[in-house]
N, C-alpha and C positions, 0 to 999 in steps of 0.2 A: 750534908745539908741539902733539903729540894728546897729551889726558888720559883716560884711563879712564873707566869710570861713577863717578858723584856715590857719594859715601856717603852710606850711611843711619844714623837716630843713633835711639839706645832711652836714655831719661834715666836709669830704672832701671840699664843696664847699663854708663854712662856714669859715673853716682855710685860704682859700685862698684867699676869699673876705671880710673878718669880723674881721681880725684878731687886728682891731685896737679896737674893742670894748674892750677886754680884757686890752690892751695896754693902753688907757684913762681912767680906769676905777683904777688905782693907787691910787688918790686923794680918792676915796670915800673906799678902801681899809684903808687907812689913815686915813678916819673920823670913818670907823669900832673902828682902835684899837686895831687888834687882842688879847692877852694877851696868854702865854702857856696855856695848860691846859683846855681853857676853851672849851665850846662844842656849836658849833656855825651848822647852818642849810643855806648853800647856796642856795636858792631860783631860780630856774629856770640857774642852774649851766653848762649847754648847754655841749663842749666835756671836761668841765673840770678844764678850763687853769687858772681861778681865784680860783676854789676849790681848786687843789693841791700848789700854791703860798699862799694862809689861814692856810693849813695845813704843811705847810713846816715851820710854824712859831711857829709850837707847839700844834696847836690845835685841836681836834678833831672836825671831818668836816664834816657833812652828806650830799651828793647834793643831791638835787632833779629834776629833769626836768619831763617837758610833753612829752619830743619825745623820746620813745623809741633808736632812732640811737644816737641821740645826750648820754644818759646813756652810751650804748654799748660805743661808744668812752671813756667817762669817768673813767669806770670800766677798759679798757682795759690802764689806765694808774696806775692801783693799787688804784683807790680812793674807797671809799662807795661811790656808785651813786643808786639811786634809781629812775625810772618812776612813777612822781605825777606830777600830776597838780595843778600849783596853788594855783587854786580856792579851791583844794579836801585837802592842807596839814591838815585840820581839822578833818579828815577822818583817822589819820595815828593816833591810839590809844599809839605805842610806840616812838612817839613825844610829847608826848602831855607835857607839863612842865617841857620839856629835856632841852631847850636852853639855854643857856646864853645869843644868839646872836643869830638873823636873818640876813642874807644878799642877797642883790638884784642889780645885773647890769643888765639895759637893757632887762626887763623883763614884767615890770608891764604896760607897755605899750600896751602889748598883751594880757590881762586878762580880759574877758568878762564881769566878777561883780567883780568889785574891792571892794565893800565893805566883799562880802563873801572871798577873799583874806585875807585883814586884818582880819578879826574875826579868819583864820586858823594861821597867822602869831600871831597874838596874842595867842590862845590858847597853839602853842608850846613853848613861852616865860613863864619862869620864872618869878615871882613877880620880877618888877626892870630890867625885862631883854631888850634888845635893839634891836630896828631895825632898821636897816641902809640900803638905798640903793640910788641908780638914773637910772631915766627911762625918757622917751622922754616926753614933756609937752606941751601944748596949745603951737602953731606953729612950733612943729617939724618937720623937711622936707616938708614946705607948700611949695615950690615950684615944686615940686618932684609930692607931691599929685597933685596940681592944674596940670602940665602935664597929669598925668596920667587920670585922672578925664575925661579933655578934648580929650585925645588922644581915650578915651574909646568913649566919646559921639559921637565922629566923625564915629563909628562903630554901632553907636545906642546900646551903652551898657550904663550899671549902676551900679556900685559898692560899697555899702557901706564901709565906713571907718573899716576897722579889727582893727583901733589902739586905747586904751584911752589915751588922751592925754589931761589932765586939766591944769586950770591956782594950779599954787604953792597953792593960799588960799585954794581954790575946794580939793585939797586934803588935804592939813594942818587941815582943817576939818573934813575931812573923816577920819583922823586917829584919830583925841577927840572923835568924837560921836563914833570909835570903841575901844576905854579905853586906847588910850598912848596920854603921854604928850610929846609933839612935841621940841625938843630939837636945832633943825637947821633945816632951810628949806630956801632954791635959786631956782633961774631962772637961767638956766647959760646960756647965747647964745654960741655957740659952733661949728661955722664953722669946717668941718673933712674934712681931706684929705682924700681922695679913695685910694687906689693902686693901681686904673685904671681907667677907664673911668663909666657914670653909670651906665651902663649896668650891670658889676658885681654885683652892690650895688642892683639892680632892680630884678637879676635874685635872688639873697639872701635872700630878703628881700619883694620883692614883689610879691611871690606869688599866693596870697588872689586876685589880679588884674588880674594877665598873666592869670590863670587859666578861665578867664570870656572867653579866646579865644582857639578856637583848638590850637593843638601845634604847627601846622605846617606855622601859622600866630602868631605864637608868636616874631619872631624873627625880622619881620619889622616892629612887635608895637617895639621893643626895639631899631633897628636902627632908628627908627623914632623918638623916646625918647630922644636918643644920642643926635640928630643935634634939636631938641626943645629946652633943656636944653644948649645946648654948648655957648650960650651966657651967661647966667646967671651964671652957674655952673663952667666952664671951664676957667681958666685965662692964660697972656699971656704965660704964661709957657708951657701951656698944662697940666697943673693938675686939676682933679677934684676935689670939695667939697662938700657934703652937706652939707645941712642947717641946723644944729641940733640944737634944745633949749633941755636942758635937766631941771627937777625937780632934786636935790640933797638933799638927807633929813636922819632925826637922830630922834628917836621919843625912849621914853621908857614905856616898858609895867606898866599901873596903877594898 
């Protein structure tokens, strides 16, 4: 599979246009379970806001993120934040059979070899220990892509997809052949409100895309984006949604 270039993440402009990822992501906090005491690894834990709600419950909470700003925000709210990637937590010698818990929002979506993921999520787990998370899956924001896809080709560009996004089996899989017994796994269709129009959702989140154009044509690929999408996306109200399908899943290390 080729993926595009890595996204880059701005905390400031993440709180402002992303802030509902934290805010939906309750339920799968939920299927965690936190418990006091125990010692759990936030998985691509971005400025924080689901790190410090884990450990406001008792537990000791390591984040880890790829983006360096995205850590710096996190640490600047008092948490353990640490810059890893991913793919590299197998790498981190004083993780290694620390956790009780792994957890992941909105993250695995992003990771280049999700099998080398799981092997670093396993390694940090405990005989018995658990990992929980949800990330975007086969059809998330395909309407969004398909804009974007065609808005590119009209410029004679071509973007590879940055995102993994498999059916639920595809991954229910990949985590047996990586050593956990798969405890819960959904599809969940998940239309989201924006906080605005999608342009913000675009500029947040898409990157890996805008970057195929100088900057200074970035901005009526984006008004052009807006009125492509505004039938699909836009309802009578005037509010936006994406498309989200998310994977929700619960596996425990074998």
């Amino acid at each position: 599979m080729t993926l595009g270039p890595k996204q880059a993440w701005d905390p400031e402009q993440y709180a402002r246009n992303a802030r509902f990822v934290a805010v939906l992501a309750l339920p799968v906090v939920a299927l965690l379970a936190p418990q006091p005491g125990e010692r759990i690894v936030d998985l691509g834990c971005g400025d924080g806001e689901l790190t410090a709600q884990i450990t406001a419950l008792g537990c000791r909470v390591v984040g880890v993120d790829a983006s360096a700003e995205m850590v710096a925000a996190a640490c600047a709210r008092g948490l353990d934040a640490r810059q890893l990637d991913a793919e590299e937590l197998q790498l981190s010698e004083e993780l290694a059979g620390w956790c009780d818990a792994v957890f992941t929002n909105a993250v695995l979506h992003w990771v280049r070899d999700p099998a080398r993921a799981l092997e670093g999520v396993r390694r940090a787990l405990r005989p018995g220990g658990r990992f929980v998370g949800e990330f975007g899956g086969e059809g998330n924001v395909a309407t969004i892509r398909t804009a974007l896809d065609e808005a590119l080709a009209r410029r004679g560009l071509s973007v590879p997809s940055p995102w993994y996004l498999p059916a639920p089996e595809a991954f229910g899989a990949l985590l047996e052949e990586a050593g956990f017994a798969v405890t819960h796994l959904e599809r969940i269709q998940r239309p989201t409100l924006l906080p605005g129009d999608v342009s913000g959702w675009l500029e947040t989140f898409g990157g890996p895309y805008t970057a195929a154009l100088p900057e200074s044509e970035r901005p009526a690929l984006l008004a052009e984006l807006v009125e492509t999408l505004r039938p699909a996306l836009c309802d009578a109200e005037g509010r936006w949604w994406a498309d989200y399908v998310r994977i929700r899943f619960a596996a425990e290390r074998r």
